[in-house]
Backbone as CSV, one residue per row, in Angstrom:
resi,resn,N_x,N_y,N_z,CA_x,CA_y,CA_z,C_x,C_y,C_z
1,UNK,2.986,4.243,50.554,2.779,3.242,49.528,1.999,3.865,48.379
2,UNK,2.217,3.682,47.031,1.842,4.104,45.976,0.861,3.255,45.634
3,UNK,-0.183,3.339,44.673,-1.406,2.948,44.925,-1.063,2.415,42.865
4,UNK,-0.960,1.155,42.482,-0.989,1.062,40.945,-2.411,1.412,39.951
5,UNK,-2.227,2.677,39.176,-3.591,2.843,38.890,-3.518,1.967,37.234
6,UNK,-4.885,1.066,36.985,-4.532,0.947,35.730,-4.868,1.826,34.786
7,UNK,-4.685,1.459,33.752,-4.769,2.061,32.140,-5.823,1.194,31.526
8,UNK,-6.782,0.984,31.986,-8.252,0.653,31.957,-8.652,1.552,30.166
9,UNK,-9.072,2.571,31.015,-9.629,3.845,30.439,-8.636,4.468,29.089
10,UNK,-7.344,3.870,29.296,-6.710,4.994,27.914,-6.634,3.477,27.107
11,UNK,-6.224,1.683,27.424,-6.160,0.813,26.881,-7.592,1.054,25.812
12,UNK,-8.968,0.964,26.345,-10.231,0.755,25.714,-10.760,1.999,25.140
13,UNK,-9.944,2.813,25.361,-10.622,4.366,25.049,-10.495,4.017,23.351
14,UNK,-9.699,3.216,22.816,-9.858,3.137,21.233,-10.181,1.729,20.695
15,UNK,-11.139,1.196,21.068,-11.245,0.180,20.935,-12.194,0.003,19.871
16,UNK,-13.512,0.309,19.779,-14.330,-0.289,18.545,-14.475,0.880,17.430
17,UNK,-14.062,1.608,17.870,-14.404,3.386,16.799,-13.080,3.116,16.338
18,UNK,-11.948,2.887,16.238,-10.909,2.932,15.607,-10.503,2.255,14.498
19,UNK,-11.407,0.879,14.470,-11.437,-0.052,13.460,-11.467,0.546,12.501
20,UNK,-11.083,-0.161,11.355,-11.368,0.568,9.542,-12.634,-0.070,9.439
21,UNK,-12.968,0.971,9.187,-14.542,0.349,8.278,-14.479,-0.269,7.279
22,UNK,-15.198,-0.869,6.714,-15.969,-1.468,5.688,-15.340,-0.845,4.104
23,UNK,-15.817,0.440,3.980,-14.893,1.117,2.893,-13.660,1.204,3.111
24,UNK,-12.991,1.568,4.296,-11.751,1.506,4.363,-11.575,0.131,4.073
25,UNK,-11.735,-0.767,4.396,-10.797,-2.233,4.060,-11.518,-2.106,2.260
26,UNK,-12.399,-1.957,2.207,-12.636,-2.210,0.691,-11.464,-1.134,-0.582
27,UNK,-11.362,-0.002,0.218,-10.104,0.755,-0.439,-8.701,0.095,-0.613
28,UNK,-8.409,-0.419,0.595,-7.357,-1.137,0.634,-7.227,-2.485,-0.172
29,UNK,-8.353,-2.973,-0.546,-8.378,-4.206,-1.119,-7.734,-3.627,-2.791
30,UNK,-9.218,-2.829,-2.944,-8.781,-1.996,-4.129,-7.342,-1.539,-4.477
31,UNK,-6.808,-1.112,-3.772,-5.073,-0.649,-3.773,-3.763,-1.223,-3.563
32,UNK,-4.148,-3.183,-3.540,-3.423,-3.759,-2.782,-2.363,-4.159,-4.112
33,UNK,-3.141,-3.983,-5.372,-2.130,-4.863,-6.646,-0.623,-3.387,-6.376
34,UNK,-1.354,-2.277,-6.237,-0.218,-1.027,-5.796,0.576,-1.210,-5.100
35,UNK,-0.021,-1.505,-3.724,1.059,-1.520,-2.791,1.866,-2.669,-2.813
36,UNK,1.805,-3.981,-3.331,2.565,-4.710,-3.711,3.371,-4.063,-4.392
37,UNK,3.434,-4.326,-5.852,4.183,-3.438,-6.573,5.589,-2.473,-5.891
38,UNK,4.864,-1.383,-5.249,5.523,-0.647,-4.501,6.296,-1.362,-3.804
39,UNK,6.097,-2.248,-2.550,6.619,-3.269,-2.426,7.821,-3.808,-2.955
40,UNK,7.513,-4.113,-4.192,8.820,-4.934,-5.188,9.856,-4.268,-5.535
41,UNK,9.187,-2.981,-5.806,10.382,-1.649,-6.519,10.869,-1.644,-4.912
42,UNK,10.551,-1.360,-4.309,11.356,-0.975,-3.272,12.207,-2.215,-2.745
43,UNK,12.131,-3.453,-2.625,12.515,-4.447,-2.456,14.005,-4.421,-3.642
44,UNK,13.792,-4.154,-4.570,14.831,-4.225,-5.498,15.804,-3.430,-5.395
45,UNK,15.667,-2.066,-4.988,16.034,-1.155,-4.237,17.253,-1.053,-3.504
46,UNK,16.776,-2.101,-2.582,17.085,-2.396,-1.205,18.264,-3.334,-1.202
47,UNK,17.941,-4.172,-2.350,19.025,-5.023,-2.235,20.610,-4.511,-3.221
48,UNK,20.057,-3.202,-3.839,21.522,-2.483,-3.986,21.601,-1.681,-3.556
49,UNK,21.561,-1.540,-2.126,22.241,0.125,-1.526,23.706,-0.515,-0.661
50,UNK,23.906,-1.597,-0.777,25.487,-2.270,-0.119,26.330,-2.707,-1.220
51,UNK,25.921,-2.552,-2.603,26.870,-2.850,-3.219,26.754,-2.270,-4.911
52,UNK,27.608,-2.176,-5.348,27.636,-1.655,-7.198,25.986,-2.602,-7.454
53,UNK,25.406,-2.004,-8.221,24.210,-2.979,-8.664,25.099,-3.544,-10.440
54,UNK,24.593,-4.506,-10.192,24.735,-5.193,-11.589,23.812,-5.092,-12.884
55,UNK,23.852,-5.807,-13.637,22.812,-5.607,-14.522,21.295,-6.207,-14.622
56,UNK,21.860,-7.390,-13.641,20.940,-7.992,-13.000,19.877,-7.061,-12.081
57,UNK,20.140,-6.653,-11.485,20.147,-5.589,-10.581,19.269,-4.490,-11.081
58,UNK,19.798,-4.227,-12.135,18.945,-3.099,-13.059,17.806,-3.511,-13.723
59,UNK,17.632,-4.680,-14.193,16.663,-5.247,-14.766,15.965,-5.499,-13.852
60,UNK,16.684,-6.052,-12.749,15.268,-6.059,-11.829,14.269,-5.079,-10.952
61,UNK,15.101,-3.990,-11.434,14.668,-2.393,-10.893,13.738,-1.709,-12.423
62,UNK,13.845,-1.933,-12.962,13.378,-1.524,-14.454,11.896,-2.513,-14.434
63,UNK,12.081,-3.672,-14.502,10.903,-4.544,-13.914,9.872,-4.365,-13.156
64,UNK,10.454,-4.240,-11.788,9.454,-3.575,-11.113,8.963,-2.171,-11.034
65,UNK,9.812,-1.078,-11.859,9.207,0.204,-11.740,8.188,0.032,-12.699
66,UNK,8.164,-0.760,-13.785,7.629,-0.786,-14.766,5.631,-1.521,-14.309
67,UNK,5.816,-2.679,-13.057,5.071,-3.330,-12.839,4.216,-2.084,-12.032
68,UNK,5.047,-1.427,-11.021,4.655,-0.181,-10.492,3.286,0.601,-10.706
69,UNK,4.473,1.103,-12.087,3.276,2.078,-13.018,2.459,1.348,-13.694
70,UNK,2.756,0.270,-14.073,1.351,-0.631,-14.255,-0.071,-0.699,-14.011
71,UNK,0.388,-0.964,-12.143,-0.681,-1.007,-11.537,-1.396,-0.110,-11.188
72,UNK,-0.699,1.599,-11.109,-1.132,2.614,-10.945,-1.854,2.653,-12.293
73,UNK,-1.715,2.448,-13.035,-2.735,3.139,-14.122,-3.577,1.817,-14.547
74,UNK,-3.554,0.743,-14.020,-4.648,0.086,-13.784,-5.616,0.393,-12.855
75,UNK,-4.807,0.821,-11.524,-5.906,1.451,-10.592,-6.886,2.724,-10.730
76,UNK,-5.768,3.698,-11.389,-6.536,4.682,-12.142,-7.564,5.060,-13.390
77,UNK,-7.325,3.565,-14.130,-8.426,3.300,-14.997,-9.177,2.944,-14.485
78,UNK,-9.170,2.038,-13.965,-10.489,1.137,-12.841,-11.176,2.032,-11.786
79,UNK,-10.767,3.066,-11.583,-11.437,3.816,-10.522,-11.939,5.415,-11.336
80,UNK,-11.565,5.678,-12.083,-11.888,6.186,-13.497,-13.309,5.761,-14.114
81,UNK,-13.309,4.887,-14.834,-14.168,4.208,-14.675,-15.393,3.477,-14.037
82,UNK,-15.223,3.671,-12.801,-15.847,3.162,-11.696,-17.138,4.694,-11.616
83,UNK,-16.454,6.115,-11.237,-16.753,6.916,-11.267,-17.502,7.774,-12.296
84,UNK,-17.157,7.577,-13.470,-17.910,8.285,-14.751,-19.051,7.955,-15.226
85,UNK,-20.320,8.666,-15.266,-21.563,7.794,-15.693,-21.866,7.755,-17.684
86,UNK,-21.888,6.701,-17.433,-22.140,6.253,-19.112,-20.853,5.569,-19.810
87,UNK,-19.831,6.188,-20.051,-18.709,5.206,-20.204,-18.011,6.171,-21.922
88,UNK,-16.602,5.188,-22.409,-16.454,6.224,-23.271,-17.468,6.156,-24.536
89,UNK,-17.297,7.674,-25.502,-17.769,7.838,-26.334,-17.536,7.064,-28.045
């Protein structure tokens, strides 16, 4: 007879050290107008890889690449900023 051992030890072995910290969720908060975005472009994407895209289609890919880079260089101003002491000249 085989004896069932549990998985005690590898289940809890990652249990409270693995969490995101504090900065980590605060990064993510910070990065979330991005990953949306990203999100959308890719969403738009997605919905023409089964068929000719239309123009519809394109505009709505032009849209969101546009919202994209938006947010990236909102994030990159804002964290730009965040970082530089004194501010511009």
């Amino acid at each position: 007879m085989e004896h069932i051992v549990t998985v005690q030890d590898a289940v809890t072995a990652f249990a409270d050290f693995m969490e995101p910290t504090n900065a980590e969720l605060d990064a993510i908060e910070t990065e979330m107008p991005v990953i949306l975005a990203d999100v959308d472009l890719l969403d738009a994407h997605i919905t023409t890889l089964d068929r000719t895209p239309t123009e519809l289609d394109a505009r709505r890919i032009r849209r969101a690449r546009r919202r994209a880079l938006a947010a990236r260089v909102a994030l990159v101003n804002r964290t730009a900023g965040a970082s530089l002491p004194g501010g511009a000249a």
